[in-house]
C-alpha positions as CSV (number, residue, x, y, z in Angstrom):
1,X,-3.7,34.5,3.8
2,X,-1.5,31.5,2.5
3,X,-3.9,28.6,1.2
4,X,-3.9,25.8,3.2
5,X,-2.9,23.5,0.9
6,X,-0.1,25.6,-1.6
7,X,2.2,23.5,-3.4
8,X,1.2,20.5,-2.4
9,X,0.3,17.2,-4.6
10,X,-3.1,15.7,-3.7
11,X,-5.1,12.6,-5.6
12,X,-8.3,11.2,-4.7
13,X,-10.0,8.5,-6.2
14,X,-13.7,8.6,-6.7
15,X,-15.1,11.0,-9.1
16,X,-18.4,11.0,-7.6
17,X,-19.9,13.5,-5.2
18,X,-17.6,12.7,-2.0
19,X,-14.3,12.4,-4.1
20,X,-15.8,15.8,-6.3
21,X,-16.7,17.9,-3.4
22,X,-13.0,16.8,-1.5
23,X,-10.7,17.7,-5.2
24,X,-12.6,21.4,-5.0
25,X,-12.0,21.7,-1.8
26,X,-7.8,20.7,-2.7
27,X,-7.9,22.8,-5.7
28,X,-9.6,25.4,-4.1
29,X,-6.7,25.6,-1.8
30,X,-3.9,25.5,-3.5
31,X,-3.1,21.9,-4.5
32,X,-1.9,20.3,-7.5
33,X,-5.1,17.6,-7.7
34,X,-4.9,14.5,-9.8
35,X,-8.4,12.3,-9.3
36,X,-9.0,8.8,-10.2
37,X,-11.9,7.0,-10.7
38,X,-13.3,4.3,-12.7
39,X,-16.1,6.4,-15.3
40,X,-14.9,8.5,-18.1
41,X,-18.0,10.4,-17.9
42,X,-17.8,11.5,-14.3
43,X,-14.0,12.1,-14.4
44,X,-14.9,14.2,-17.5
45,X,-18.3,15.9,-15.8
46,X,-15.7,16.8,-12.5
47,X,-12.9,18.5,-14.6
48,X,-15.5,20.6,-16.7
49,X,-17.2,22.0,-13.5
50,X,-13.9,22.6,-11.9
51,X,-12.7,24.2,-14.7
52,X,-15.8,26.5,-14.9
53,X,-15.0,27.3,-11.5
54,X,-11.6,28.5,-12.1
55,X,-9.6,25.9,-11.3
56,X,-8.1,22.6,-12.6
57,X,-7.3,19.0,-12.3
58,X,-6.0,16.0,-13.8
59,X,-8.1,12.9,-14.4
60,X,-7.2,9.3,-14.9
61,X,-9.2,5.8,-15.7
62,X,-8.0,4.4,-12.7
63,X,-9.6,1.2,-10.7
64,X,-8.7,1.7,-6.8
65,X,-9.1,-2.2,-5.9
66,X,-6.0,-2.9,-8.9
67,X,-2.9,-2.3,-7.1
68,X,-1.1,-2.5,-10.4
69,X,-3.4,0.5,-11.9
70,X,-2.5,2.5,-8.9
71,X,0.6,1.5,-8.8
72,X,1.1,3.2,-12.8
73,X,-1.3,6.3,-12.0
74,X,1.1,7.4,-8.9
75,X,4.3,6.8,-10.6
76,X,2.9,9.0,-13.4
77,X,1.8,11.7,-10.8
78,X,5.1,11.7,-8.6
79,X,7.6,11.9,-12.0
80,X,4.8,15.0,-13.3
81,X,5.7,16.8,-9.8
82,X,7.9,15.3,-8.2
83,X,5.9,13.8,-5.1
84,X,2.8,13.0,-3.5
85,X,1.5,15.0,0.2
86,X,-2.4,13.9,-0.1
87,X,-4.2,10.6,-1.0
88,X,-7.6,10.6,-0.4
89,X,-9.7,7.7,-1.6
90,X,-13.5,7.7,-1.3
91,X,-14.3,5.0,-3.3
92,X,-16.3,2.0,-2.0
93,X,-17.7,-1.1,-3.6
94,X,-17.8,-1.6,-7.2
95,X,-20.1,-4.2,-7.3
96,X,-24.1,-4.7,-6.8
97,X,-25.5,-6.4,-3.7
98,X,-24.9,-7.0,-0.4
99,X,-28.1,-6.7,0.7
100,X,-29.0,-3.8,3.3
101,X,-31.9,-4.1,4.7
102,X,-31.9,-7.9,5.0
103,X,-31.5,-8.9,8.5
104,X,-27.7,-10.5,9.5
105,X,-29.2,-14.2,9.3
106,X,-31.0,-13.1,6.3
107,X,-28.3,-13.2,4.7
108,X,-25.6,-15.1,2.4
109,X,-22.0,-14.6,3.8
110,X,-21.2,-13.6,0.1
111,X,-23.3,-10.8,0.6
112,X,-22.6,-9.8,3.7
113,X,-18.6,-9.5,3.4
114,X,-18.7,-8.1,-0.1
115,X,-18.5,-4.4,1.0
116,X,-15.9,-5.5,4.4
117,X,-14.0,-7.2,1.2
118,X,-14.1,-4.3,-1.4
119,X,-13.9,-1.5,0.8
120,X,-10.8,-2.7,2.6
121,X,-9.2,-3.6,-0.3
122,X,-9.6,-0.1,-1.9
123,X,-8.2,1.6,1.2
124,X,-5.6,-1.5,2.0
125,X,-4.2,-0.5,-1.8
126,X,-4.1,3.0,-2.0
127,X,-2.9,3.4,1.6
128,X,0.1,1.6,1.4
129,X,1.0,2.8,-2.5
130,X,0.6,6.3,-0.9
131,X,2.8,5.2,2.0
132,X,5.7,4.0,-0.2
133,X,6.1,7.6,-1.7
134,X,5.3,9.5,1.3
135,X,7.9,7.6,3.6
136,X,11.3,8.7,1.6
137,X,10.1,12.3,2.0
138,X,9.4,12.4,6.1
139,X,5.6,13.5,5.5
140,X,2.3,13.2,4.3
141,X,-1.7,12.5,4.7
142,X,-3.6,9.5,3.6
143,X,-7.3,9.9,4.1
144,X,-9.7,7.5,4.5
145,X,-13.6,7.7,4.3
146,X,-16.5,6.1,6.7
147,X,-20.1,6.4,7.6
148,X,-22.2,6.5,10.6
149,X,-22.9,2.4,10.6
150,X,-19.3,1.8,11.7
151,X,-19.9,3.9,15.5
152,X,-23.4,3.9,15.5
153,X,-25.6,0.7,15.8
154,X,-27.8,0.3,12.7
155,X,-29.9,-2.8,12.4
156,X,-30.3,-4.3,8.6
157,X,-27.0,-2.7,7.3
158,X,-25.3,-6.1,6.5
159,X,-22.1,-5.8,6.1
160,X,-21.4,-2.1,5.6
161,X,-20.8,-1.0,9.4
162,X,-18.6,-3.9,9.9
163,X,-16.8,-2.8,6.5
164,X,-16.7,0.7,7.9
165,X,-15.7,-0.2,11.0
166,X,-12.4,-2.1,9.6
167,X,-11.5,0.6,7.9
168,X,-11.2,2.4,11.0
169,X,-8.8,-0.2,12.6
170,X,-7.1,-0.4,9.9
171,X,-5.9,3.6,9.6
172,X,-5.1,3.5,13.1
173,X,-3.2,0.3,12.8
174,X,-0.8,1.8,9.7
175,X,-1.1,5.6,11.3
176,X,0.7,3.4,14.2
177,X,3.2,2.5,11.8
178,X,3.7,5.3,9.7
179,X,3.5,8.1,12.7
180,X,7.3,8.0,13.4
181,X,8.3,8.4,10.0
182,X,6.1,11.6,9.2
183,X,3.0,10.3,8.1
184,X,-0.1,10.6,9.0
185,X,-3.1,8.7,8.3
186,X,-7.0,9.5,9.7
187,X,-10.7,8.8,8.9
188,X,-13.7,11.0,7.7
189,X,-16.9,9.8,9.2
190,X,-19.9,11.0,7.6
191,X,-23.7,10.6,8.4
192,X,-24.8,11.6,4.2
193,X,-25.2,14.1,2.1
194,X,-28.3,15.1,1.7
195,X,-27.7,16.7,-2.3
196,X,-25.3,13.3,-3.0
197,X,-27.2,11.1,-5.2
198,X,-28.2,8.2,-3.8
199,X,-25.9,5.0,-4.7
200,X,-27.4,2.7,-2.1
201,X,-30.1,1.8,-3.8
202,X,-27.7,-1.2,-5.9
203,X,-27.1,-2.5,-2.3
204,X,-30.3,-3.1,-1.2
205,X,-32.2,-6.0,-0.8
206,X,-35.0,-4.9,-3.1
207,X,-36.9,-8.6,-3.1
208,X,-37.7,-8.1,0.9
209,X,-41.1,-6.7,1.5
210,X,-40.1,-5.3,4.8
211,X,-37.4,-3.0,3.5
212,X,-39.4,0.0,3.2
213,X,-40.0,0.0,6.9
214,X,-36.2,-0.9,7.7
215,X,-35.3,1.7,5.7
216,X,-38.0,4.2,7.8
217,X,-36.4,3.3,10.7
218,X,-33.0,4.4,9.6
219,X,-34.2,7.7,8.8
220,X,-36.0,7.6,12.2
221,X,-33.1,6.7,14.1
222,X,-30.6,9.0,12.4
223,X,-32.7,11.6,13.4
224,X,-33.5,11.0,16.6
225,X,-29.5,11.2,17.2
226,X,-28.4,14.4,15.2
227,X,-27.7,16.7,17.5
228,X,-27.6,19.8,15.4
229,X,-30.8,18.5,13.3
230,X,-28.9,19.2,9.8
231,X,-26.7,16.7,7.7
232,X,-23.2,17.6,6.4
233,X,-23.4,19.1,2.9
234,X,-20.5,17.9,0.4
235,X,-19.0,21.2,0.6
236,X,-18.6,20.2,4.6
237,X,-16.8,17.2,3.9
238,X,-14.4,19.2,1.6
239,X,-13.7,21.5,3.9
240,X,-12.7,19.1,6.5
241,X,-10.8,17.2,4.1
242,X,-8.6,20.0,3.4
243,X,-8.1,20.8,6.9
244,X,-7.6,18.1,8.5
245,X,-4.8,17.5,5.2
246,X,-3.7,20.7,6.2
247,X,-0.5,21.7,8.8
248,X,-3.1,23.2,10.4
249,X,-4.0,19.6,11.9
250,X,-0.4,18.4,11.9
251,X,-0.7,16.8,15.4
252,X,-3.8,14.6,14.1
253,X,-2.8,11.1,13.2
254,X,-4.9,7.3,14.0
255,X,-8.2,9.3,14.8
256,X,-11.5,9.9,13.1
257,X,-12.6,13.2,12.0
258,X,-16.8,13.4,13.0
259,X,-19.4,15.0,10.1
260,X,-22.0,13.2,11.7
261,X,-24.2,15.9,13.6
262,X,-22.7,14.5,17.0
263,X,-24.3,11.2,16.2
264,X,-21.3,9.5,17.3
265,X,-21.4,11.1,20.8
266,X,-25.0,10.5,21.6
């Protein structure tokens, strides 16, 4: 059987677990896979495991919030093959703070639209510079990713579920505008990865003695709504990645694909 992605020219941005388990998942089926990401040593770490794997990629030094920087790394990846089908970007804040597990009025407003700032801008950038290449051609997929705060009502997670959350509206807002020409646009929603290092700890509010109990009673509450009692695993989210990029989910446009357990639904 055909792999579902054959011929076609995918980049992601982010090196780290997400954007790593979504390029296998590409490679794996038969894309052309160019990643960007801001570390030398994870781009480097990524394209020695997939090589020892079989497979290949290309890597770039690449800063998703610089439209200019992406600007260069796809004109370099559409004159190399001639066009871009998949962008995938799974990249989020760059910067420390923003303090989860500080209560809303707890808060600065600096911290608490630093991730609604950086996270939009990263998917508000790539997006559209996806967009302008896709649109000439009459197809394409640009993927976005999210997390259970966005749908499901977490208490002391500043201003990530709100950031989430506009990223949302925001795919279905350009998937309305891009739909008639060919493109489509969707979400990933994910409740974690259990093996994914952790990265949340530079987000925390560490100075607040009443964060290890607000961060109990995340782990409570996600767990009281999992309905399958088990947490996606990265290879999960690459495999829906390369479906949902796939023709096989050619009809699916402004929506949100669920890796959350059913936490959503309950």
């Amino acid at each position: 059987m055909e792999s579902l992605l054959t011929d076609r020219t995918a980049v992601v941005y982010g090196a780290g677990a997400i954007g790593g388990a979504v390029a296998r998942a590409f490679v794996r089926e038969g894309a052309r896979v160019f990643v960007a990401g801001r570390g030398e040593a994870a781009l480097k770490q990524l394209a020695h495991d997939v090589e020892s794997e079989g497979g290949s990629l290309v890597t770039a030094q690449v800063d998703a919030l610089d439209r200019d920087a992406v600007e260069g790394f796809l004109d370099s990846v559409v004159e190399r093959t001639g066009g871009l089908d998949v962008s995938f970007c799974a990249t989020s804040t760059r910067r420390p703070g923003g303090g989860q597990g500080a209560a809303l009025g707890e808060l600065s407003f600096e911290d608490f639209s630093l991730p609604i700032i950086d996270f939009t801008r990263a998917q508000f950038v790539t997006a559209n510079a996806a967009a302008t290449r896709m649109l000439p051609r009459g197809r394409g997929v640009i993927m976005m990713m999210t997390a259970a705060p966005s749908r499901v009502p977490y208490p002391y997670t500043a201003g990530f579920g709100p950031a989430w959350a506009a990223v949302e509206a925001f795919a279905r807002t350009l998937a309305a505008e891009l739909g008639p020409e060919g493109v489509r646009v969707l979400c990933l929603h994910s409740a974690g990865s259990p093996e994914a290092p952790r990265s949340v700890e530079s987000t925390l509010a560490t100075d607040l003695p009443a964060l290890p109990d607000r961060m109990a009673g995340w782990q409570d509450r996600s767990a009281a709504r999992n309905l399958l009692g088990r947490w996606p695993a990265l290879a999960d989210v690459g495999n829906m990645a390369a479906f949902m990029a796939s023709d096989l989910a050619a009809v699916s446009t402004g929506t949100t694909a669920d890796l959350t357990g059913g936490m959503v639904g309950h």
